[in-house]
ROVEX-509293 format. One record per atom (N, C-alpha, C): x, z, y. Coordinates in steps of 0.05 Angstrom, whole numbers, plus 5000, padded with zeros to 4 digits. Example, Ala and Ser with C-alpha at 12.3 -4.5 7.8 and 13.67 -1.06 7.14 Angstrom:
2
526451564886/524651564910/526451564934/525751424955/527351434979/525851575001/
***
This chain:
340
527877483683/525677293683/525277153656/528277153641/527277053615/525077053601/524877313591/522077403576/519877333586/518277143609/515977033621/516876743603/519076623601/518676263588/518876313565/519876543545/520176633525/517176583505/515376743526/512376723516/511576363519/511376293538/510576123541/511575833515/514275833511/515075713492/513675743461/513675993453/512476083435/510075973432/507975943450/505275973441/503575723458/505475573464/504975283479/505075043463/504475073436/504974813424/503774523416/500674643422/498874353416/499774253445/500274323466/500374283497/503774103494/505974243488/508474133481/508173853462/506973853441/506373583428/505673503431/502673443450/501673163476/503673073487/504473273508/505673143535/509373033520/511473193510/512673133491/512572793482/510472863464/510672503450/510072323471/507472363493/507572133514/510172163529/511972313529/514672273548/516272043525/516272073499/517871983483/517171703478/514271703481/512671423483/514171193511/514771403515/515271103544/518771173557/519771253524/523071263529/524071453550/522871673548/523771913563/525372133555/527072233561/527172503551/528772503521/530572293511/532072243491/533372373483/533072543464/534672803455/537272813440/539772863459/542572873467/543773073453/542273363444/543273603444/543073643411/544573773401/544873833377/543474013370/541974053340/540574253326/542074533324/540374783332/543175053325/541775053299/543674963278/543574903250/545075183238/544075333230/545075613212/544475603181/542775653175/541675683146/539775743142/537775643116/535075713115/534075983106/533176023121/531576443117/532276433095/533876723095/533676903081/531977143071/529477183091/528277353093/526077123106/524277093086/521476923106/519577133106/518677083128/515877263145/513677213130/513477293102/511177273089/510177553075/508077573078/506177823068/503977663051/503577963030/501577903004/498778123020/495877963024/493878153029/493678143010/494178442993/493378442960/489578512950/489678512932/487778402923/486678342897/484478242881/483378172856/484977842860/484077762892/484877452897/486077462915/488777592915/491377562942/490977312957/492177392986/491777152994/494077243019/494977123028/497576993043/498177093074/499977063094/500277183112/503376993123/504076803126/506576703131/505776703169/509776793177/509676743208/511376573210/509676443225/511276073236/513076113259/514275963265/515775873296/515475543298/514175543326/513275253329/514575063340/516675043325/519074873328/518974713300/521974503299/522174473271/525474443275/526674413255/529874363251/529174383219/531474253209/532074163178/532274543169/533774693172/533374933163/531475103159/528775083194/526875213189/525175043178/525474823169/523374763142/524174743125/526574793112/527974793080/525775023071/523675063057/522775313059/522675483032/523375773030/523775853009/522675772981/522875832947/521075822939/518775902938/518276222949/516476392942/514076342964/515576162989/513376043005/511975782993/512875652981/513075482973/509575482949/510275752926/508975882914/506775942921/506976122939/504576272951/503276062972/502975812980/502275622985/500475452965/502375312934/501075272919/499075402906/498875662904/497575902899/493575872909/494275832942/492575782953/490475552950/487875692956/484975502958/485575392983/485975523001/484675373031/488075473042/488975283060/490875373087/489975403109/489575543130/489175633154/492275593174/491475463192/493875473214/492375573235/493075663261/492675783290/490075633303/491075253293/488575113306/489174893280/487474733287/486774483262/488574333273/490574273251/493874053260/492873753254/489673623256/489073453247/489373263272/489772943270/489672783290/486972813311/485272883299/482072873306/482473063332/483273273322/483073513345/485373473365/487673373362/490773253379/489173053402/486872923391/486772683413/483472783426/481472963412/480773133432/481373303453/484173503442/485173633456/485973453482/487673213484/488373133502/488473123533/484973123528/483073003552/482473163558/483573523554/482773833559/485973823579/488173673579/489473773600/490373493624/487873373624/487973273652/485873383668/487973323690/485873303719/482873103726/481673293739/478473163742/479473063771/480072783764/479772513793/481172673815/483272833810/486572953822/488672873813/490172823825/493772903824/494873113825/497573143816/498173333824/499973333854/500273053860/500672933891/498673083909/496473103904/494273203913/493873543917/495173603894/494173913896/496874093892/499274043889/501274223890/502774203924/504374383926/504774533953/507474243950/509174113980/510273963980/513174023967/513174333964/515474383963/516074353921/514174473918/514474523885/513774223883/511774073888/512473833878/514673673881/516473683906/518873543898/521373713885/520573923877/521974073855/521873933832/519073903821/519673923802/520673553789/518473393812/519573073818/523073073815/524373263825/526973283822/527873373796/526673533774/527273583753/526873343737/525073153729/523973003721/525772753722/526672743745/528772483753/530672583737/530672853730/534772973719/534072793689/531672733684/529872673650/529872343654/529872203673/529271943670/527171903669/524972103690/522372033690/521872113716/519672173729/519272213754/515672423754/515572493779/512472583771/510372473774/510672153776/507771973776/508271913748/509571913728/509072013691/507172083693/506872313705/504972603695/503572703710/502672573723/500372603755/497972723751/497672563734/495372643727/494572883712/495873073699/496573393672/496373543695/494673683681/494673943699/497474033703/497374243724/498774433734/500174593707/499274723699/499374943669/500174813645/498874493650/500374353619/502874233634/503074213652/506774153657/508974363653/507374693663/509274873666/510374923640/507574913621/508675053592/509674873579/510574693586/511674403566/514874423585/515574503603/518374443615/521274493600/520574783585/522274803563/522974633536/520274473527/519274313514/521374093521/521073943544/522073723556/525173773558/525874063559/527874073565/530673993537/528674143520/530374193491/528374003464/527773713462/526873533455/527873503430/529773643417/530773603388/528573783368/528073933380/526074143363/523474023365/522373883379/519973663378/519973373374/521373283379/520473023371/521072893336/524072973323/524572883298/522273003273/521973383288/519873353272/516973463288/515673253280/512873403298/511973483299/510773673311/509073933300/510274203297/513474073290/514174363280/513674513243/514674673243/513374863221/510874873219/508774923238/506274953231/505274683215/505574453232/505074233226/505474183195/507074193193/508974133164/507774293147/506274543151/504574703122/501774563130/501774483151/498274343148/499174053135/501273923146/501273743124/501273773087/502673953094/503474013052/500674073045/498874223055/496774313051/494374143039/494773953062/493173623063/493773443034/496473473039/497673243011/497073242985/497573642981/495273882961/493373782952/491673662973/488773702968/487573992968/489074102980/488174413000/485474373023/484674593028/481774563046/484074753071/484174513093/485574613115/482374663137/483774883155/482974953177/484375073193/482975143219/483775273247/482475563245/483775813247/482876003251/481376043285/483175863304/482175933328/481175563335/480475623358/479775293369/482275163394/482174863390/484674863418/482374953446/480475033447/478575093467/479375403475/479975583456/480375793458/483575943456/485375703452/488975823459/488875713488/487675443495/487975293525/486475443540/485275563532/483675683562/484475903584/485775993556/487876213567/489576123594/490075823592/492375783612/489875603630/488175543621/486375423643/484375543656/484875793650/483076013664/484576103681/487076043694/488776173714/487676183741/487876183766/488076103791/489875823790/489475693811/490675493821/494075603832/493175853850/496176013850/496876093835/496476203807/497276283795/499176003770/497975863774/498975623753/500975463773/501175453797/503375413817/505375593808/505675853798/507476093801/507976013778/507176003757/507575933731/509575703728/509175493744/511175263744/513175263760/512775463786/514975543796/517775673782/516775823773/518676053747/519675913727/517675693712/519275533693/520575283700/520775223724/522275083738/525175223736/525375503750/527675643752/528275723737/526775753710/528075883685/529675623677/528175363671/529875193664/533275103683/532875173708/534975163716/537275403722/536075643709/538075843694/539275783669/538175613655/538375533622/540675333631/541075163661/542774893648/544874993667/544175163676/547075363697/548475483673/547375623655/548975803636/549375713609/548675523607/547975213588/547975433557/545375463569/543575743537/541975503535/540475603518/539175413492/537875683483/535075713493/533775973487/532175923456/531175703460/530075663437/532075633405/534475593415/536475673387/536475993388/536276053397/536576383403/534076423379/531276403382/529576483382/529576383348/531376063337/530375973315/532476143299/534776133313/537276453291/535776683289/534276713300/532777113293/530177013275/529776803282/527876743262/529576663233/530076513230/532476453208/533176693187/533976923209/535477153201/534077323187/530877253192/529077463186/528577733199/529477703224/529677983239/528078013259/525578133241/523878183269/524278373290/526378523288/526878683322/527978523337/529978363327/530978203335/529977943351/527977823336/525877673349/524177773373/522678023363/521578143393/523378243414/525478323410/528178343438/528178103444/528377753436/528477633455/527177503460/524777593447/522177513464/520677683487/521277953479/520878043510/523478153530/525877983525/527878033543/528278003567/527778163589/527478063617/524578143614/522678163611/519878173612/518778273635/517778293654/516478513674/513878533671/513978713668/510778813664/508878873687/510978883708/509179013744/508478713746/508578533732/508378193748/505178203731/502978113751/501078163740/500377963726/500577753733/500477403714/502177433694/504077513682/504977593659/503677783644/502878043658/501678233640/499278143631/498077903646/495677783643/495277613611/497277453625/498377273593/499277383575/501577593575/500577793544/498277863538/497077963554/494878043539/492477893521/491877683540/490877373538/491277283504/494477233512/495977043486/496777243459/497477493466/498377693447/496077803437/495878003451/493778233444/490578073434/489677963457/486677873449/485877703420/488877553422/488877333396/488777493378/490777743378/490677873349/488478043335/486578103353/483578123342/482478043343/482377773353/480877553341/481677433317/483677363305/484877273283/485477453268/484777693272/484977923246/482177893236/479477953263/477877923241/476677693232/477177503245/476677193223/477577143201/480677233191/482177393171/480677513156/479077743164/477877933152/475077753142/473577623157/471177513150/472177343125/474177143127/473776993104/474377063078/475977283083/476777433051/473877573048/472977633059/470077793053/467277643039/468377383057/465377193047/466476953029/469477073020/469576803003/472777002979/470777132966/471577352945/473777212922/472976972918/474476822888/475976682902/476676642925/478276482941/480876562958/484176402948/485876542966/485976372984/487676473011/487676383038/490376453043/491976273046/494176213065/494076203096/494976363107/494676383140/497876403145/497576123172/500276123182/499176063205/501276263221/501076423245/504076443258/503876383280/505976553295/507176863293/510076773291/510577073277/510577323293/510077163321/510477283342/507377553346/506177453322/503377533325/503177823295/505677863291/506278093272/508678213271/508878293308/510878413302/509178613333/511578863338/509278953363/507179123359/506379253387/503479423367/501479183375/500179403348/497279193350/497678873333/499378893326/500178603311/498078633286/498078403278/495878273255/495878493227/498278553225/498378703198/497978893199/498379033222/497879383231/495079353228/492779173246/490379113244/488979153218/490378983205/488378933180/488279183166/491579343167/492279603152/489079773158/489179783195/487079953196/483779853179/484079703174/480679593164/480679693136/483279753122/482979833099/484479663085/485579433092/487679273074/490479293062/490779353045/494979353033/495879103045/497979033053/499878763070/502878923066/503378773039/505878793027/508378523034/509778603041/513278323047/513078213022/513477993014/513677892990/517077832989/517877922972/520877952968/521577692962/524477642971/525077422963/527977372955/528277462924/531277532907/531977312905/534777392900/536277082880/537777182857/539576972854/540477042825/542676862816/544176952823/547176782811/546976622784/546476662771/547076552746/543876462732/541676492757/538476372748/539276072762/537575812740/537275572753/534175562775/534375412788/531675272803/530675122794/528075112797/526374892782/526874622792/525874472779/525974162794/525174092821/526474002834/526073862857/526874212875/527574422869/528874562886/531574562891/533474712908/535974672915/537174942921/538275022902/540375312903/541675262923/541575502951/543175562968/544675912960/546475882969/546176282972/545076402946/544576292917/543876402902/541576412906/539876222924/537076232924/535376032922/532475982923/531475652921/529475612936/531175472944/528975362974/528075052955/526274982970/524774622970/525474532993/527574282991/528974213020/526873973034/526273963059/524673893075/524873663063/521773543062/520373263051/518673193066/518372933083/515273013105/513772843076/511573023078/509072893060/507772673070/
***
């Protein structure tokens, strides 16, 4: 069953940083558990769309910890490099407190509309948190389910917010970079608000039980997920992201397709449009990495349209210094996390 909360973790994050900070807002959910602290990539998920005016390709994980934002130099570079940054959706306050009022209930509870049994499930999870489910009565069905992992593992959201993505739309901002949203929060949420009513019941059912497989075998999936990221290993990343997966489950095969597949041609060719209509201009796109690996992923896409999407290497050098304000690890130079 893993591989069903796997996804959902991944690609739940404007939804995880609402509900998240209102738990933290009213002393909930105090995060106990330690960072899986390894080392900062060795291998970052960055690609060159080459070009007269290259332009960028970095894959995010929407978490944060001190390592996954130490971030290389050459990300670092190919950032400064850039005219405009692009993230998944606009990381601006403006759109966080529109989005909001997209995952409550219209004049319901969820007293009201969940079955008696899953509601005092999950009322019983909530108490394990020092909260209860009149907190959150009011959130849909779908923004509770995809936030339970969220709630569960609170060190990767709250110290830093946003995560990785967050943190290049900030640097971007600080720049004086021209930030945007490749997609809209209208068009990642709908995905989960286009469900059935049963179907977003089943959804919270499962991540109910997934989280109480996680504190039975006391895993920490999301360290799992930030070491393969870390490591730079994208087989490695897609094994445990689709570990356990079932594909006969039709609400899963649904949501891949939904969250994986559909996104990736839509954000290839929005990709494609702006390098087209904006020739003297480079573009930084940060994306889920989860969205270039797999068939059909972003880079295979663009390959087919006719584009080169080269790894941008990332050497070191024993006996080379780092520029100012970087920090030799491993013979390499990262820029150690600064919030702007």
């Amino acid at each position: 069953m893993r591989g069903k909360q796997y996804l959902i973790i991944i690609f739940a994050l404007i939804v995880a940083v609402i509900l998240v900070l209102a738990a933290f807002e009213l002393g909930l959910f105090n995060p106990k558990k330690q960072e899986s602290s390894k080392h900062p990539t060795t291998e970052p998920f960055l690609w060159v769309i080459e070009g007269e005016n290259p332009s960028y390709l970095y894959g995010s994980i929407h978490v944060g910890t001190e390592d996954v934002l130490t971030l290389p130099d050459v990300v670092m570079n190919a950032l400064n490099q850039a005219d405009a940054v692009y993230t998944e959706i606009k990381l601006d306050d403006i759109t966080t407190y529109q989005t909001s009022s997209f995952l409550l209930l219209n004049g319901e509870t969820l007293d009201d509309i969940l079955p008696a049994d899953v509601a005092s499930r999950l009322d019983s999870y909530l108490k394990t948190k020092g909260a209860s489910l009149k907190d959150f009565n009011v959130f849909k069905i779908w923004a509770i389910a995809v936030s339970l992992a969220q709630f569960e593992y609170p060190q990767y959201f709250i110290k830093y917010q946003g995560g990785l993505d967050q943190y290049i739309w900030d640097l971007a901002t600080s720049k004086g970079k021209e930030t945007y949203g490749l997609e809209t929060p209208y068009e990642q949420l709908s995905i989960f608000d286009g469900l059935t009513r049963d179907e977003q019941i089943q959804l919270l059912n499962d991540s109910l039980a997934e989280i109480n497989n996680y504190s039975i075998n006391n895993e920490d999936p999301l360290a799992e997920l930030i070491d393969a990221y870390l490591d730079g290993d994208l087989d490695a990343f897609l094994e445990i992201e689709y570990q356990g997966y079932d594909e006969s489950n039709p609400l899963y095969e649904k949501l891949l397709t939904e969250i994986l597949e559909d996104r990736n041609y839509n954000m290839t060719e929005r990709i494609s449009e702006n390098i087209i209509n904006n020739p003297d201009k480079q573009f930084f796109f940060t994306i889920g990495a989860a969205h270039f690996i797999g068939e059909d992923n972003i880079i295979t896409l663009l390959e087919e349209k006719g584009y080169t999407v080269t790894q941008v290497s990332f050497s070191g050098c024993s006996k080379c210094g780092c520029d100012k304000g970087e920090e030799k690890i491993n013979d390499k130079c990262y820029i150690p996390y600064s919030p702007p």
